[in-house]
C-alpha positions in Angstrom: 98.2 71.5 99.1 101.6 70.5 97.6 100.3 68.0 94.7 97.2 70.7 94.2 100.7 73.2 93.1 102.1 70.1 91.6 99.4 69.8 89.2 99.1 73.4 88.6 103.0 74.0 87.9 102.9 71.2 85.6 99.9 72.2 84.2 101.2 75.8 83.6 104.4 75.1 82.9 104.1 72.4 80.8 101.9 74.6 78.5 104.5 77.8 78.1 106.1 77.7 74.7 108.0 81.0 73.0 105.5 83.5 71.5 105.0 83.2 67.7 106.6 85.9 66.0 104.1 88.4 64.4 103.0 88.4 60.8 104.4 90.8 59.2 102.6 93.2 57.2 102.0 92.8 53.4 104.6 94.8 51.4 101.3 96.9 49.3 101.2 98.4 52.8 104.6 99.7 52.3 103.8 101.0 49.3 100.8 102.9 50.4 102.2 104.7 53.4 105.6 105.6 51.2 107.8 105.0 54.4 111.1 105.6 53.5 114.0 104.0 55.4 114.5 106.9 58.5 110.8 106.9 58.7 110.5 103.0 59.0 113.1 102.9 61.9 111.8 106.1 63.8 108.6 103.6 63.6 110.1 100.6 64.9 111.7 102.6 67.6 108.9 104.3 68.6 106.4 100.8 68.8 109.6 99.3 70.7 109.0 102.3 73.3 105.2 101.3 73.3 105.6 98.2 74.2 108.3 98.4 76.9 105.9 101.3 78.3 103.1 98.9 78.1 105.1 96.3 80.0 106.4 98.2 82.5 102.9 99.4 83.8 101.5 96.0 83.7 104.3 94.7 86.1 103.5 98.1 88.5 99.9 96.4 88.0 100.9 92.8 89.5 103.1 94.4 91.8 100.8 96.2 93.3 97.8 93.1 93.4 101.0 90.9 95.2 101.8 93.5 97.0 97.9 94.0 98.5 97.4 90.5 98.3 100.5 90.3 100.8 99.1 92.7 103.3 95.7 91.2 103.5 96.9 87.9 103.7 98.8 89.2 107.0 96.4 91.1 108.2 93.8 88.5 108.6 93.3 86.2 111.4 95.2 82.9 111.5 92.7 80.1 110.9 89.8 82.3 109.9 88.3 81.5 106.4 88.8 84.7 105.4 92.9 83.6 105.5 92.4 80.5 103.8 90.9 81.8 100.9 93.2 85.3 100.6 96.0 82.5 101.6 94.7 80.3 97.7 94.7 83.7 95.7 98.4 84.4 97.5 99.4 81.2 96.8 98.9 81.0 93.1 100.3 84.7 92.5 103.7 83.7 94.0 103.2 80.6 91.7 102.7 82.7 89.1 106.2 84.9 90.0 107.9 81.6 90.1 106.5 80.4 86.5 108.3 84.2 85.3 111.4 83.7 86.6 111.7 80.1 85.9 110.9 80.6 82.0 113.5 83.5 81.8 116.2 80.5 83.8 115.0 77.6 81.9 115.9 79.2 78.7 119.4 81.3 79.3 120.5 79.3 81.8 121.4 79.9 85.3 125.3 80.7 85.0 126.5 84.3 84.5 125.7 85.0 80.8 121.6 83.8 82.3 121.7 85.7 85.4 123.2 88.8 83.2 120.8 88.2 80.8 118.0 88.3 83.3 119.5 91.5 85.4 119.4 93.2 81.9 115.6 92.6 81.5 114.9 94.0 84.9 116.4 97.2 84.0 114.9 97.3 80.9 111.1 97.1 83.1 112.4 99.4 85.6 113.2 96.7 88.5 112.4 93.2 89.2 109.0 91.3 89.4 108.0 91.6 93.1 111.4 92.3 94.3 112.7 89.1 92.5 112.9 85.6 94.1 114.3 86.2 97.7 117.8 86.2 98.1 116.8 84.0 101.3 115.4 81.0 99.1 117.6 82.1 95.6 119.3 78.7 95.9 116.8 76.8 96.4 115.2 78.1 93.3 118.0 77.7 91.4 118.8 74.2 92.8 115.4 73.3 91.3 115.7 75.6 87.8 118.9 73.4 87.6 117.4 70.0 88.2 114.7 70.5 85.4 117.4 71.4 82.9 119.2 68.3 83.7 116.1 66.3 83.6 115.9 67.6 79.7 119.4 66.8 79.1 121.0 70.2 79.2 124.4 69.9 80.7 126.0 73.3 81.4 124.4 76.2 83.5 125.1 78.7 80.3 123.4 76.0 78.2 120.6 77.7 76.3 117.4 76.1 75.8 115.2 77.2 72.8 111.7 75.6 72.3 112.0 72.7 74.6 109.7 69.9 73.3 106.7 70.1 75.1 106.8 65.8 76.7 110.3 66.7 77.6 109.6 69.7 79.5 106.5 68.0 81.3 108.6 65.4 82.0 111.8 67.4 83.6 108.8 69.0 85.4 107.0 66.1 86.8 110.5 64.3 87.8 111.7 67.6 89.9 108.3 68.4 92.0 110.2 67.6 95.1 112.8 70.3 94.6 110.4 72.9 93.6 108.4 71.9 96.6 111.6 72.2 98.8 111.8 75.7 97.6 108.1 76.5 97.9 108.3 75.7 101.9 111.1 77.6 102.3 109.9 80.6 100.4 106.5 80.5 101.8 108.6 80.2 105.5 110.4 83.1 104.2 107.3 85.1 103.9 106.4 84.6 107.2 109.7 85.7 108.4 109.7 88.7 106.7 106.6 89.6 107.5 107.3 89.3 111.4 110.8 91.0 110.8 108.9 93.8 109.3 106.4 93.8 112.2 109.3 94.7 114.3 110.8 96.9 112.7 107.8 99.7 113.0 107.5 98.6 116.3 111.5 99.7 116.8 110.3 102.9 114.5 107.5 103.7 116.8 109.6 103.4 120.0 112.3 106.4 118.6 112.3 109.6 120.2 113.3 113.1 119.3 115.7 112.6 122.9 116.7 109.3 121.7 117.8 110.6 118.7 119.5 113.3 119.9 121.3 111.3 122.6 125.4 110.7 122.8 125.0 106.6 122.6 128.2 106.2 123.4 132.3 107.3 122.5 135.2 106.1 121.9 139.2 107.2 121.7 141.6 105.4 119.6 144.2 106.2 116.5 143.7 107.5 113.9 142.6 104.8 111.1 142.6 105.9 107.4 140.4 102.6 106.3 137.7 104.4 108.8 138.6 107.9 109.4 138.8 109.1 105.7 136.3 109.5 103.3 135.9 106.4 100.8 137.8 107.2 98.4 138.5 104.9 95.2 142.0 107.1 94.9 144.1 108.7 96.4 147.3 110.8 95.6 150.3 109.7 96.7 151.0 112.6 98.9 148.0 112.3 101.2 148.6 108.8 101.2 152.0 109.1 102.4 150.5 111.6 105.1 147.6 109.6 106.2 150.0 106.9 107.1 152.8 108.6 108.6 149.3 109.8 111.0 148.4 106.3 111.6 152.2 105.1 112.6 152.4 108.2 115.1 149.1 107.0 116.7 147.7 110.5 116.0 144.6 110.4 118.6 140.9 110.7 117.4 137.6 111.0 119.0 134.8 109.0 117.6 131.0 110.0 119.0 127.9 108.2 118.1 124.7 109.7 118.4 121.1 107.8 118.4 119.6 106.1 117.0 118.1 108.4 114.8 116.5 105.1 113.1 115.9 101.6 112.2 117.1 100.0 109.1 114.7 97.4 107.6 116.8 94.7 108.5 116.2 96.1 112.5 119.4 97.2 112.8 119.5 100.6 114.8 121.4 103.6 113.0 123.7 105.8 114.6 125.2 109.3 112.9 129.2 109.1 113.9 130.7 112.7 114.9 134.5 113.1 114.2 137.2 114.7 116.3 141.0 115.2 116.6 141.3 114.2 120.1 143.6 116.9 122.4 145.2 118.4 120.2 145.5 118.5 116.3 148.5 116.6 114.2 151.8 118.7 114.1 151.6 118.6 110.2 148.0 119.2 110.0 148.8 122.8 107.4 150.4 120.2 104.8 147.4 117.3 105.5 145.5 120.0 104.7 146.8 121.4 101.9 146.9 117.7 100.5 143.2 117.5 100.9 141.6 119.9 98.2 139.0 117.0 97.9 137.9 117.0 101.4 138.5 113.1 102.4 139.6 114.0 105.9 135.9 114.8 106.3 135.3 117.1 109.6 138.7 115.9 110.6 140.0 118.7 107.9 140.4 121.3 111.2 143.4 122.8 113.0 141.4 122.5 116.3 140.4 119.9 118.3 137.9 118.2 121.1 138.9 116.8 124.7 135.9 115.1 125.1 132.5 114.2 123.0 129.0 117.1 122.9 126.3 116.0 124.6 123.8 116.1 121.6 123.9 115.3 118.4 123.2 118.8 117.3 125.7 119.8 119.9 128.2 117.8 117.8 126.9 119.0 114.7 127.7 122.9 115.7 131.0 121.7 116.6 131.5 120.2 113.3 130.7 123.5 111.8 132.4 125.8 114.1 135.7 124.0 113.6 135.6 123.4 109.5 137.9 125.8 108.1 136.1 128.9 106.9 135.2 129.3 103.3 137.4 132.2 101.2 136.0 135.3 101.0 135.7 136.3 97.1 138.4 139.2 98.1 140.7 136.3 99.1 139.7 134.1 96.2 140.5 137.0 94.0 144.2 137.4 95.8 144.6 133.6 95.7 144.0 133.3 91.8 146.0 136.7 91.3 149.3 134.8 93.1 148.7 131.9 91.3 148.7 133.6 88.1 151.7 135.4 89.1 153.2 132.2 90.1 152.6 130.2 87.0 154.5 133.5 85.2 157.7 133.5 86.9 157.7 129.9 86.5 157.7 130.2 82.7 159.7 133.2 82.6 162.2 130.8 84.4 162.2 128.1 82.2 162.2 130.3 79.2 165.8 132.1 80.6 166.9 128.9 81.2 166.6 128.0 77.8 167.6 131.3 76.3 169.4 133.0 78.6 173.2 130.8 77.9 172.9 131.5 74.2 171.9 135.6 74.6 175.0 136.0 77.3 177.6 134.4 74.8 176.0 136.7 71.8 176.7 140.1 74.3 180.0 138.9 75.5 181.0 138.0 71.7 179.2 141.6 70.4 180.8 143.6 73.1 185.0 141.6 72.6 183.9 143.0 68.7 183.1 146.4 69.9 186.4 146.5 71.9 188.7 145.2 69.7 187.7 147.1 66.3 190.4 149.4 65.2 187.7 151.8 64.0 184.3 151.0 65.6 180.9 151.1 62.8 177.8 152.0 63.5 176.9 148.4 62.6 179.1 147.0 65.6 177.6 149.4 68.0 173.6 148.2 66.6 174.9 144.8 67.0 175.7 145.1 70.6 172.9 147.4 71.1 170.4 144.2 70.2 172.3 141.7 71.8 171.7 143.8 75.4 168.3 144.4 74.7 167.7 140.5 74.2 169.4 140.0 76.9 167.3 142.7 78.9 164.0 141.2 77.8 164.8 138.0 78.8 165.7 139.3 82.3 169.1 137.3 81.8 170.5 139.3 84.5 168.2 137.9 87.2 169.3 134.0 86.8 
């Protein structure tokens, strides 16, 4: 088995070379369709579209064939001839998946710019070949990717590698089998694994219950911890920060239920749905948490009140999330809230604004007024004067600071 895939890597391998560029068309045919340049592009764009169309079906076409070929190696019976030859047609598609990837290595490299480079195309088909090479055997493969780029004289990972000669390439090929055979057992071992993992895991599936799932697994007390109490949050402002801490240093209490498990995560791991609770009593500051929290990162912790011990069910729990989230505004309280705000933000100006006018409009009345008073004969022109000065004065509300 292992020099039969020897021969046919080689064989394969040795025979890839980059695809010739198309002819392009003769320039009469230009002429003839009177493409101007907009036109010309939208076509280019739109063929470009084609194609990537085109390629992303045909790998949703090999997907699905390894993807069945998979299952019904599996589900056949160990040592039957029906296994062995399912097992050949298995064998050469995962050869095949190797061949992809290890064209795509072989010429970017396998350093970051490569690996980027590769990521990129994946997106651009909507998502790797068959999952990509298993992260499981991923150094193997690249041990082996590396070795043949050695073998051809390349001597830096980012190296790129453009139209190998074809002797050199066979060569690099036929001088690394052992490496790509090193990988081959472990990914084929890795296949098996998987397969027996995921065997499991609907076995685990199977075995859940609606009581199960509904269950109170277990609970726990402890303090309050922001790194695992608070919703993720890439930021946040300096306030609730300050708050959250000055929580954890007074060892504010929390209850912490988990219910389940409600499933089975394909790597078998059970998962559990975690309930929240201030534990006793809430935190004495919990009006100024709160109003530090307009983004909700205190999750069902964002509550005045508070459990002594965990509900029995999960949906228990969930009611009692519910019941003690603070109530949403009615729109007759929104309406208030806005209408105060408003208000708010109006006096604020209106301060600034006699701050900044107010010293200037009381030295213009005092000045208008010592004129009034001293005149020997007061004018009508005095008497405007002060007039304006107090109605400036007025308007600004001067009288108020």
């Amino acid at each position: 088995m292992p020099r039969a895939r020897a021969v046919l890597l080689v064989a394969a391998l040795g025979a890839w070379v980059l695809p010739a560029a198309a002819e392009p068309d003769a320039p009469e045919a230009f002429v003839t369709q009177r493409l101007r340049i907009g036109e010309y592009q939208a076509k280019q764009v739109v063929d470009a579209l084609q194609s990537l169309a085109a390629a992303r079906q045909e790998q949703r076409d090999v997907n699905a064939l390894i993807a069945g070929t998979r299952q019904a190696y599996f589900a056949s019976v160990p040592g039957s001839r029906e296994r062995a030859q399912i097992g050949r047609q298995f064998a050469d598609l995962l050869l095949a998946k190797d061949q992809y990837f290890f064209a795509q290595l072989l010429t970017q490299g396998t350093g970051e710019r490569g690996q980027r480079h590769v990521g990129g195309m994946q997106t651009l088909m909507g998502g790797a070949l068959d999952g990509g090479i298993p992260a499981a055997v991923r150094g193997d493969f690249i041990d082996w990717v590396d070795a043949v780029r050695a073998s051809m004289g390349v001597r830096s990972p980012d190296d790129l590698v453009i139209a190998p000669p074809q002797r050199d390439l066979e060569r690099a090929l036929r001088a690394n089998m052992a490496a790509y055979e090193r990988y081959a057992a472990r990914r084929d071992q890795h296949e098996h694994e998987a397969h027996a993992r995921q065997q499991r895991v609907a076995a685990q599936r199977a075995a859940l219950t609606p009581a199960g799932r509904e269950a109170l697994a277990g609970s726990e007390t402890g303090v309050f911890d922001p790194r695992d109490d608070v919703v993720s949050a890439a930021r946040l402002s300096a306030e609730l920060d300050a708050l959250l801490g000055a929580l954890w240093k007074a060892r504010q209490g929390v209850l912490r239920c988990k219910y389940g498990p409600h499933g089975i995560h394909d790597s078998g791991e059970p998962l559990y749905e975690w309930h929240r609770f201030w534990l006793g009593s809430a935190p004495a500051g919990i009006d100024a948490l709160l109003a530090a929290d307009p983004a909700g990162r205190l999750g069902p912790l964002a509550t005045r009140d508070a459990l002594a011990a965990c509900p029995a069910t999960r949906t228990a729990a969930q009611t009692a999330v519910q019941s003690l989230a603070p109530k949403p505004p009615t729109t007759a309280e929104k309406i208030e809230s806005l209408d105060a705000q408003r208000k708010a933000r109006v006096e604020e100006a209106g301060e600034q604004l006699r701050q900044r006018y107010c010293p200037g409009l009381t030295d213009q009345l005092a000045r208008a007024r010592a004129a009034l008073d001293t005149a020997r004969r007061p004018s009508p022109s005095l008497q405007r004067r002060l007039e304006h000065a107090q109605a400036e004065y007025d308007r600004r509300r001067c009288g108020d600071s």
